[in-house]
C-alpha positions as CSV (number, residue, x, y, z in Angstrom):
1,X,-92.5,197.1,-45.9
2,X,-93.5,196.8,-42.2
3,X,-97.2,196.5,-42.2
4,X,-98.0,196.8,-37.9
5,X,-95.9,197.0,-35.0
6,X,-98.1,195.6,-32.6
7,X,-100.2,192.2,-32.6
8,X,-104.0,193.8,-33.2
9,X,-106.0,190.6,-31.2
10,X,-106.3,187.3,-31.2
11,X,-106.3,186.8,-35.0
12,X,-103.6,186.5,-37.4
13,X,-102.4,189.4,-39.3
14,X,-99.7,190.2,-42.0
15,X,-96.5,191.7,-40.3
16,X,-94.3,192.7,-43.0
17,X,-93.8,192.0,-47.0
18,X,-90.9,191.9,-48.8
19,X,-89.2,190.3,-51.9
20,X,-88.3,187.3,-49.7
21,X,-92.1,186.5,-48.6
22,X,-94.7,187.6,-46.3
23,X,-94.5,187.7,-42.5
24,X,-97.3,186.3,-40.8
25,X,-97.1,187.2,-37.4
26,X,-93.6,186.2,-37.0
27,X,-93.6,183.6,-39.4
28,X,-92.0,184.1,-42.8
29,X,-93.6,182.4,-45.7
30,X,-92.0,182.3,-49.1
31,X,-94.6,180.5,-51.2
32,X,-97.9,181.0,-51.7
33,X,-100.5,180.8,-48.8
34,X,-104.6,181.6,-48.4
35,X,-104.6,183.2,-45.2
36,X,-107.5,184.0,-42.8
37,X,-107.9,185.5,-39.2
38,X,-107.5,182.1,-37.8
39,X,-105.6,179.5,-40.4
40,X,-102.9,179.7,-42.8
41,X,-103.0,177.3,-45.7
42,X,-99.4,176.8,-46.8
43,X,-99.9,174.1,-50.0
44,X,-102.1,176.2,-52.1
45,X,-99.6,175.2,-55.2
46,X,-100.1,178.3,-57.3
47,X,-96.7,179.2,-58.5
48,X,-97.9,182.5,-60.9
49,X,-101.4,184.5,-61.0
50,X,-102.2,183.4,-64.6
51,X,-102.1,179.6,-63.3
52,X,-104.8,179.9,-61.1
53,X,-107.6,177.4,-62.2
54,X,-111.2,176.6,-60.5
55,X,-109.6,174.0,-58.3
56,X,-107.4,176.1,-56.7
57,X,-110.2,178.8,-55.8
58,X,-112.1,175.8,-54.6
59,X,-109.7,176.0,-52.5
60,X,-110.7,179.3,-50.5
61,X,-114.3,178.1,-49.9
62,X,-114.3,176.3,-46.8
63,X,-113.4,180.0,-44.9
64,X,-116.8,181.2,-45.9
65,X,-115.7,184.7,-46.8
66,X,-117.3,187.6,-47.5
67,X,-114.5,188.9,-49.0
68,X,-111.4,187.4,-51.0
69,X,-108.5,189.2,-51.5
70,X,-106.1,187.5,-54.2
71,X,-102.5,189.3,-54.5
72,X,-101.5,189.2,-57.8
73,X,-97.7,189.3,-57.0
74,X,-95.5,192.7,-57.7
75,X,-97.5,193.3,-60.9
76,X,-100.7,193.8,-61.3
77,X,-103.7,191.4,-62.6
78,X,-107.0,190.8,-63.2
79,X,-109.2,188.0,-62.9
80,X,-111.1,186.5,-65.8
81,X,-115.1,187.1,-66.0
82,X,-115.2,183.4,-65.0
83,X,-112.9,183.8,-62.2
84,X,-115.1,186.7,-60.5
85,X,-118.3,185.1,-61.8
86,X,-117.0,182.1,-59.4
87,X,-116.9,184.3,-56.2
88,X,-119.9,186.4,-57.3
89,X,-122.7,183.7,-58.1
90,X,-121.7,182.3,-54.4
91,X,-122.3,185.9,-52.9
92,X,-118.5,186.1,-52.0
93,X,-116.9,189.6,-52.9
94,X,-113.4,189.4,-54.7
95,X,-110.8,191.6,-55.1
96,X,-107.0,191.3,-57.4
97,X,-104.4,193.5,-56.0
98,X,-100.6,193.5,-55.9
99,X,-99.8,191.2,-53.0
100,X,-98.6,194.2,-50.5
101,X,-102.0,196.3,-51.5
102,X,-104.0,192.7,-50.5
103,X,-101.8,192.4,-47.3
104,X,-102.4,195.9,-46.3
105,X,-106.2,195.3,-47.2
106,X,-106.3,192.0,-45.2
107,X,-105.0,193.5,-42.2
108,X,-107.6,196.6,-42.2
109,X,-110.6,194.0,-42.8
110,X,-109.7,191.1,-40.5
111,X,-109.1,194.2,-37.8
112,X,-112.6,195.1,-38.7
113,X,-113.7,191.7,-37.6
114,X,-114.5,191.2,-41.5
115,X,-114.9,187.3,-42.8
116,X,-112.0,187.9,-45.1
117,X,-109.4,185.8,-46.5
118,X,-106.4,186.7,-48.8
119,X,-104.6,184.3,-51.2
120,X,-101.4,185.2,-51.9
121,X,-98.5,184.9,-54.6
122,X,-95.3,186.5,-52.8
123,X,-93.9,189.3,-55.1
């Protein structure tokens, strides 16, 4: 699924996903990567949603979000009370989605100038 046709700024965005990985501006990335408007983190080693542990959302706290998007994958998930409590008590809203609802999200937030960032588990 082709997410824009043009580059929207100076920041990165999401270009396309597909079952092979996620296009990052004309990169293709085929493992998992926390993505912002201005870095790509391409060793986050998350494999599967349900092997997500603290450390690795430790891992998304240098961006100093606002907002964390964290795609799930083709199906559907939910993060544990923990999980959210760990965004919430730092004043970080968090979000699980598929991984092409979170790239579609990321693209409409980082063009809103939005301090968001998106980890993400390629379908």
């Amino acid at each position: 699924m082709d997410l824009n046709l043009e580059k929207p700024g100076d920041h990165l965005f999401i270009k396309s996903v597909t079952t092979e990985g996620i296009t990052v501006v004309d990169q293709l990335y085929t493992s998992p990567i926390i993505l912002s408007a201005q870095k790509i983190v391409t060793d986050w080693p998350v494999t599967s949603f349900g092997q997500i542990t603290p450390a690795h959302l430790e891992q998304i706290l240098p961006f100093e979000p606002e907002v964390v998007l964290i795609g799930t994958g083709s199906q559907q998930a939910f993060l544990s009370p923990e999980q959210m409590m760990f965004f919430y008590s730092r004043g970080i809203g968090i979000e699980a989605m598929t991984t092409d609802a979170a790239c579609r999200t990321f693209n409409v937030l980082v063009s809103e100038l939005r301090k968001v960032v998106a980890a993400l588990i390629p379908a």
